[in-house]
C-alpha positions as CSV (number, residue, x, y, z in Angstrom):
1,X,7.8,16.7,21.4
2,X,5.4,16.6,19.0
3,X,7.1,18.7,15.9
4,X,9.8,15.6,16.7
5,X,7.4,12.9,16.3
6,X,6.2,15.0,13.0
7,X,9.5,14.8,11.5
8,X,10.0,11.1,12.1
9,X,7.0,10.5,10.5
10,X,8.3,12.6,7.6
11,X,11.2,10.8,7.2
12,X,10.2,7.4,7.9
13,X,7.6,6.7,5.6
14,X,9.9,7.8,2.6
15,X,13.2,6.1,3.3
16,X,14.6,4.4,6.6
17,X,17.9,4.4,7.1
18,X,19.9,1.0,5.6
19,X,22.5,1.6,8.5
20,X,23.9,-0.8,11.1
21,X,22.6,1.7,13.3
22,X,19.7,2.9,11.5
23,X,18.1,5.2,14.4
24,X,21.3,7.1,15.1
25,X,21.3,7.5,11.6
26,X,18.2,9.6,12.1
27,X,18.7,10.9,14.3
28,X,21.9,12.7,13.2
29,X,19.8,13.2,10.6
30,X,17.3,15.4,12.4
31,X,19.5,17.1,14.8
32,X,18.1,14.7,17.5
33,X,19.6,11.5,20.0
34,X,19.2,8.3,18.9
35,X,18.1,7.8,22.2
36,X,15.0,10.5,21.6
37,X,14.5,8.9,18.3
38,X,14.2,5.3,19.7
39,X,11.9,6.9,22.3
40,X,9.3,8.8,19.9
41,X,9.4,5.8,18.0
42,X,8.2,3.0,20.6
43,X,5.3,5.8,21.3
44,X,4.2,5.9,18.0
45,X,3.7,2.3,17.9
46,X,2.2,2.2,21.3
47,X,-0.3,4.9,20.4
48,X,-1.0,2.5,16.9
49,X,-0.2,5.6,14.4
50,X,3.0,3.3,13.4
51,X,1.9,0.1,12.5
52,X,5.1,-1.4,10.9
53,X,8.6,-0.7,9.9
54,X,9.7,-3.0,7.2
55,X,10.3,-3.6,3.9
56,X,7.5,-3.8,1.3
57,X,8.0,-6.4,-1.6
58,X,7.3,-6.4,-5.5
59,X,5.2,-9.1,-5.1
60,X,6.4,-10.1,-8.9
61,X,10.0,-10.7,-8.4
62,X,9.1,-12.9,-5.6
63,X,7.1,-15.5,-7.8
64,X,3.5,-14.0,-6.6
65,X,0.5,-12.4,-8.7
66,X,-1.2,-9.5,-7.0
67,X,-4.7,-8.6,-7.3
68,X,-7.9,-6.7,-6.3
69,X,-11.0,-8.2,-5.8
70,X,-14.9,-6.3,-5.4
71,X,-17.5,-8.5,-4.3
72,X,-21.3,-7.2,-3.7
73,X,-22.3,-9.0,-0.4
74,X,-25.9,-9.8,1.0
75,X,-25.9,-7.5,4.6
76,X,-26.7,-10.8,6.2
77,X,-23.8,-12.4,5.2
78,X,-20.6,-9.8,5.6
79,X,-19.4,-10.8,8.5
80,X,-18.9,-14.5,7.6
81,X,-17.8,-13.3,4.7
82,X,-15.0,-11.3,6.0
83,X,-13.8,-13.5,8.2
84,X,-13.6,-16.0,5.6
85,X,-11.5,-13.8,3.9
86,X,-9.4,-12.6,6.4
87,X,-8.1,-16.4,6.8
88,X,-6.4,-16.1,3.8
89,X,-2.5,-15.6,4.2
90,X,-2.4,-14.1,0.7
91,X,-4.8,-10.9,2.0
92,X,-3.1,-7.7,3.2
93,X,-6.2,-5.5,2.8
94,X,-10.0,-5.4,3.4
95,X,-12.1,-3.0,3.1
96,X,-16.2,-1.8,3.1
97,X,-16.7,0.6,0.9
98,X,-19.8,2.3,1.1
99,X,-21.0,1.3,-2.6
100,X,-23.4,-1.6,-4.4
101,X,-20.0,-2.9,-4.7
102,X,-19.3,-3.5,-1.1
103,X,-16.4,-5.5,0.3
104,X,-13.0,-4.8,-1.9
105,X,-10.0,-6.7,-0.8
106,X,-6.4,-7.7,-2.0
107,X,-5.0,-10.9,-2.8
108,X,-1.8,-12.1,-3.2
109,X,-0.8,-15.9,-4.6
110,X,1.5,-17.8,-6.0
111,X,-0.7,-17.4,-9.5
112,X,-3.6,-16.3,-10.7
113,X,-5.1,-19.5,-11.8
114,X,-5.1,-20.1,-7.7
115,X,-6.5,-16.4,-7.3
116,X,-9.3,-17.2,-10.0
117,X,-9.7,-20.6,-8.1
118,X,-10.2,-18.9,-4.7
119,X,-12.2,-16.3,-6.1
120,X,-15.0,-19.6,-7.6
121,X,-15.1,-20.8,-4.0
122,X,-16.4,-18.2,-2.8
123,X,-18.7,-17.2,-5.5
124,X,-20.0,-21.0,-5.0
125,X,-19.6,-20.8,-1.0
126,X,-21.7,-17.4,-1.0
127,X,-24.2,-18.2,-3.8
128,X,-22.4,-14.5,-5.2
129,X,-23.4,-13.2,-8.9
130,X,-20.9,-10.3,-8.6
131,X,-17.6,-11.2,-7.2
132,X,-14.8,-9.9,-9.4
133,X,-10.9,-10.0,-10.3
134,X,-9.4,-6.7,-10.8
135,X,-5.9,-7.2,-11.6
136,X,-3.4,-4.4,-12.3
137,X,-2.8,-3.5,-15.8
138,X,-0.2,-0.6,-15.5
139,X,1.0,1.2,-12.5
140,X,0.6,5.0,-12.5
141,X,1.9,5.6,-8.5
142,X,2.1,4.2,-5.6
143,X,3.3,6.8,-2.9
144,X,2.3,6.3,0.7
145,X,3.6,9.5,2.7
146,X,1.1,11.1,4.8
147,X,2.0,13.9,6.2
148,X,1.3,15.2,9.8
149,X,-0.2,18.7,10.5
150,X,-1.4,19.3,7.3
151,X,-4.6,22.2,7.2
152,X,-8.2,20.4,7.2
153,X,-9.4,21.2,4.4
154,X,-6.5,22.3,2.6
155,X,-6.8,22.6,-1.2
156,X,-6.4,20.0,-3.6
157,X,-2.1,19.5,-3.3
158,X,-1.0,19.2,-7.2
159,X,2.6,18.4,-8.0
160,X,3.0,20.5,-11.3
161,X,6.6,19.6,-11.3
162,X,5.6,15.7,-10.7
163,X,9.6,15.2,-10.4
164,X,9.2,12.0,-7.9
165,X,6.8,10.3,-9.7
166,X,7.4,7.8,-11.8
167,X,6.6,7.2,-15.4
168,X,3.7,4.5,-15.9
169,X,4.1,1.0,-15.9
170,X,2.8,-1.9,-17.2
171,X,2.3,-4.9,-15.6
172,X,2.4,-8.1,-16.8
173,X,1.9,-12.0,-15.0
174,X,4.8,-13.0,-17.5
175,X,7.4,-11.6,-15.3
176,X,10.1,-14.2,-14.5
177,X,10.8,-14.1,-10.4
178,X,14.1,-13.2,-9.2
179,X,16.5,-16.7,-8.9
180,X,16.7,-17.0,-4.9
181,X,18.7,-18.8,-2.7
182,X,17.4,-20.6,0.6
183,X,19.0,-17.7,3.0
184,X,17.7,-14.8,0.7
185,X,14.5,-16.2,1.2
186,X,15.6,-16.8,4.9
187,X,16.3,-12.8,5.3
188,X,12.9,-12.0,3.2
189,X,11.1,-13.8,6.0
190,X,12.8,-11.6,8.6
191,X,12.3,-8.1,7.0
192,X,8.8,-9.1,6.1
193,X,8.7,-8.5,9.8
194,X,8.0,-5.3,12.4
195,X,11.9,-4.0,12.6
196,X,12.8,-3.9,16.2
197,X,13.3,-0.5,17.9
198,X,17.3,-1.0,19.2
199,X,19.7,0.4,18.6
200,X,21.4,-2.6,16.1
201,X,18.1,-4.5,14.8
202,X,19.9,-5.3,11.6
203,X,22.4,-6.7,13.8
204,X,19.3,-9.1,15.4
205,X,18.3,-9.9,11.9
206,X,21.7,-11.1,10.7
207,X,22.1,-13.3,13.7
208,X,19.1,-14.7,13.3
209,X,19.6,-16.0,10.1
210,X,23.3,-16.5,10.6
211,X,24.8,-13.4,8.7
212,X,27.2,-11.1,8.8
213,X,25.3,-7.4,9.5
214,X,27.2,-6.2,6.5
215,X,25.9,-8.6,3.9
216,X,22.4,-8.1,5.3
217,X,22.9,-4.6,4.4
218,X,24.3,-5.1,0.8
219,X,21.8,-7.2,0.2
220,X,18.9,-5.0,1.2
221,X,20.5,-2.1,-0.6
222,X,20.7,-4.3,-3.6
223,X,17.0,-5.3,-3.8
224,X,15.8,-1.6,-3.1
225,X,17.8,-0.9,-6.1
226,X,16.2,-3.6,-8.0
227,X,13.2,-3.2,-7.0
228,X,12.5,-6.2,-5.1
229,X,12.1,-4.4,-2.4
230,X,9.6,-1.5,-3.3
231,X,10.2,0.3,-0.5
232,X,11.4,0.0,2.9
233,X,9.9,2.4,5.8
234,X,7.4,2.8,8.4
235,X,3.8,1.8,7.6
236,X,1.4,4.5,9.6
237,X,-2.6,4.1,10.4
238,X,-3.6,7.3,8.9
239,X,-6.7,7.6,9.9
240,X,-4.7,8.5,13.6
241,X,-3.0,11.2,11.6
242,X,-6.2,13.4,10.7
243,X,-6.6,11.8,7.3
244,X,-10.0,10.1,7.9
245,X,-12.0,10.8,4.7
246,X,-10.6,8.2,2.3
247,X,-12.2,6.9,-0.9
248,X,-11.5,4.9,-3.8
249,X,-12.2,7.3,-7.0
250,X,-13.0,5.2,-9.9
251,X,-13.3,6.6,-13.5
252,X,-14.2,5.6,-16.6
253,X,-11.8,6.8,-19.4
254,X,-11.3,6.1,-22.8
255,X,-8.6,3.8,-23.6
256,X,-6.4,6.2,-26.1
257,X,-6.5,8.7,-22.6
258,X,-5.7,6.1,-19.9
259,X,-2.2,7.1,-19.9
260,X,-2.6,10.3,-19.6
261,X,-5.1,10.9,-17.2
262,X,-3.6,8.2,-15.1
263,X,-0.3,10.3,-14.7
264,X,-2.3,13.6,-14.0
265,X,-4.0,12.1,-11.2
266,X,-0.5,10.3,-9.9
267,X,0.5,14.2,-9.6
268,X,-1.9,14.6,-6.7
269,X,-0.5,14.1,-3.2
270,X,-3.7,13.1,-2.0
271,X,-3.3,10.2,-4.1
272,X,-1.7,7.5,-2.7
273,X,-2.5,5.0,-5.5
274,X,-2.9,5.2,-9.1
275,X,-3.7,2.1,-11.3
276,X,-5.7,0.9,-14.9
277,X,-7.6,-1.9,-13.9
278,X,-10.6,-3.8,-16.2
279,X,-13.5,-3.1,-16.2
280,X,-16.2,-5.7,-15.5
281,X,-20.3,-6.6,-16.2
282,X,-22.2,-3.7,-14.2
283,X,-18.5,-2.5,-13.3
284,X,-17.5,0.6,-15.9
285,X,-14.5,1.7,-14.5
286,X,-11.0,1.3,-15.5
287,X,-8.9,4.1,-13.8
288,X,-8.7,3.8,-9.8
289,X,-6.9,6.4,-7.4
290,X,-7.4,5.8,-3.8
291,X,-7.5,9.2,-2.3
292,X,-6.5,10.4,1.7
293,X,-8.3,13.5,2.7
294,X,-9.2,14.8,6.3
295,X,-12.2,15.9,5.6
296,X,-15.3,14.1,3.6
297,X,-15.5,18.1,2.4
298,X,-12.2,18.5,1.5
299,X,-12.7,14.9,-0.7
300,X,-15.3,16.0,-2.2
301,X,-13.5,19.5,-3.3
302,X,-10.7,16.9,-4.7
303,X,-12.5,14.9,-6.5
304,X,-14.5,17.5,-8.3
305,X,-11.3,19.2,-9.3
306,X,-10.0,15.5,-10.7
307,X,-13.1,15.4,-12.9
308,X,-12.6,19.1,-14.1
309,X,-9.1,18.3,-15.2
310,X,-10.1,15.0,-16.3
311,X,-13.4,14.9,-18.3
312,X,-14.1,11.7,-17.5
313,X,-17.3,9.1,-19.2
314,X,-18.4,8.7,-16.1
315,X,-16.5,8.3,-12.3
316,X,-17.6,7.5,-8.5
317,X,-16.4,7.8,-5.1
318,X,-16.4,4.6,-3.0
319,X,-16.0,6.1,0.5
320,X,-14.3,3.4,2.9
321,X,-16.9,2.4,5.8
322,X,-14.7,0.1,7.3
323,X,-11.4,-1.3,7.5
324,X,-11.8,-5.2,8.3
325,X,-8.0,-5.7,7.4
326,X,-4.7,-3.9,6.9
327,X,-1.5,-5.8,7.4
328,X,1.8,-6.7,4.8
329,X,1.7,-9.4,2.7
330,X,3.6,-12.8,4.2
331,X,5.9,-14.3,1.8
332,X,7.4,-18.0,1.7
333,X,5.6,-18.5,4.9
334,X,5.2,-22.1,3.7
């Protein structure tokens, strides 16, 4: 039962079936039932290793500016902190870190004069002197695949074909948002959304926004090859999959090398993340790869292979303490 549940969780992460019957799809694709599939499936979630199955958004083509903030909090005042945070529809993630830089989180608005707007409220609210915007620059990788029964403290995992990753990009706050009608945004509502485990749940979606199954179908198909939709698949809590040592790996590199450091370290499969960011007052980094390990020894082994292939100014490891939030962004929820 268990190599079944491994191999959904292969599969899923990566690409979910756009079917009108999406786990019989999967199951023909794994030599399984659908009605195994469906089964393993609802365990998953019930044991929290699947958190979500749904599509994730390019925040950009929707009309939103993305962003990362780091904020050095006073110990005494974390936990109001936090919460305050966690209020805010426009965060997804938030984390401690165990750093001087404590409490990183992401945030996600309709533009970044409201990001730089919530960011003074609560350097005011929180008397802060270091509370800082980190927005993307260019994109090295984003891959999110963990996969299960991997060896603890397997060797750093390099890619030296690097044939699925893709070539960097840069990111701008110019980029016009897609033109979208009232039931697009209707059915981006929907598949912002936990996909229900039937048999038909694109069948449930279609009703429920009163479409025809097939044109919900086109339609998602259309914006994965856009790249509205960024990727549509089962989110997984990785730390219940072994891979508990995780830290953000910050370097400093110079500017002429960014490029090419960025898509060396996009070639490691422990590397979920890869982005230039600025760098900031007491802040020298501008390369950041958040790295999955499951072992704190087999992270450390990684990163000091990174910096041997890198040569880095200088780097760090922000280990993650705590995960205060972890959810998809919510879209037009207005």
């Amino acid at each position: 039962m268990l190599s079944v549940q491994n191999e959904i969780l292969k599969v899923i992460q990566a690409e979910f079936p756009i079917d009108l019957q999406p786990y019989a799809a999967l199951a023909n694709q794994l030599g399984s039932s659908d009605e195994e599939v469906i089964t393993q499936i609802k365990h998953l979630k019930a044991e929290g290793i699947i958190r979500r199955i749904g599509a994730i958004f390019n925040a950009a083509h929707l009309g939103y500016v993305s962003t990362l903030i780091a904020a050095q909090i006073p110990t005494d005042k974390i936990n109001d902190f936090v919460a305050d945070v966690n209020t805010l529809p426009g965060v997804s993630h938030n984390y401690g870190r165990q750093h001087e830089f404590n409490i990183w989180f992401t945030l996600t608005m309709e533009s970044m004069e409201k990001i730089n707007q919530t960011v003074a409220h609560l350097r005011t609210k929180y008397h802060l002197d270091k509370i800082y915007n980190l927005p993307a620059l260019k994109l090295y990788k984003i891959k999110v695949n963990f996969t299960p029964g991997r060896q603890l403290d397997a060797p750093p995992d390099f890619d030296e074909n690097n044939e699925s990753e893709q070539p960097p990009l840069e990111i701008t706050s110019s980029t016009p948002p897609d033109d979208l009608s009232a039931r697009q945004i209707d059915l981006i509502r929907q598949l912002q959304q936990d996909l229900p485990v039937i048999r038909e749940p694109f069948h449930q979606i279609a009703n429920t926004i009163n479409e025809n199954p097939n044109t919900v179908l086109t339609q998602i198909k259309d914006w994965k090859k856009k790249g509205l939709i960024r990727r549509f698949g089962a989110s997984v809590k990785h730390q219940r999959m072994g891979f508990t040592a995780n830290g953000m790996v910050v370097f400093d590199i110079e500017p002429e090398r960014l490029d090419t450091i960025g898509s060396l370290l996009a070639r490691y499969r422990q590397v979920s993340h890869c982005y230039h960011r600025p760098s900031a007052p007491d802040w020298p980094y501008n390369l950041f790869a958040m790295t999955h390990c499951r072992s704190e020894r087999q992270l450390q082994k990684l990163v000091q292979e990174m910096v041997r292939q890198t040569n880095p100014r200088q780097y760090d490891i922000l280990l993650t303490t705590t995960e205060h939030k972890k959810t998809n962004v919510k879209y037009f929820t207005e």
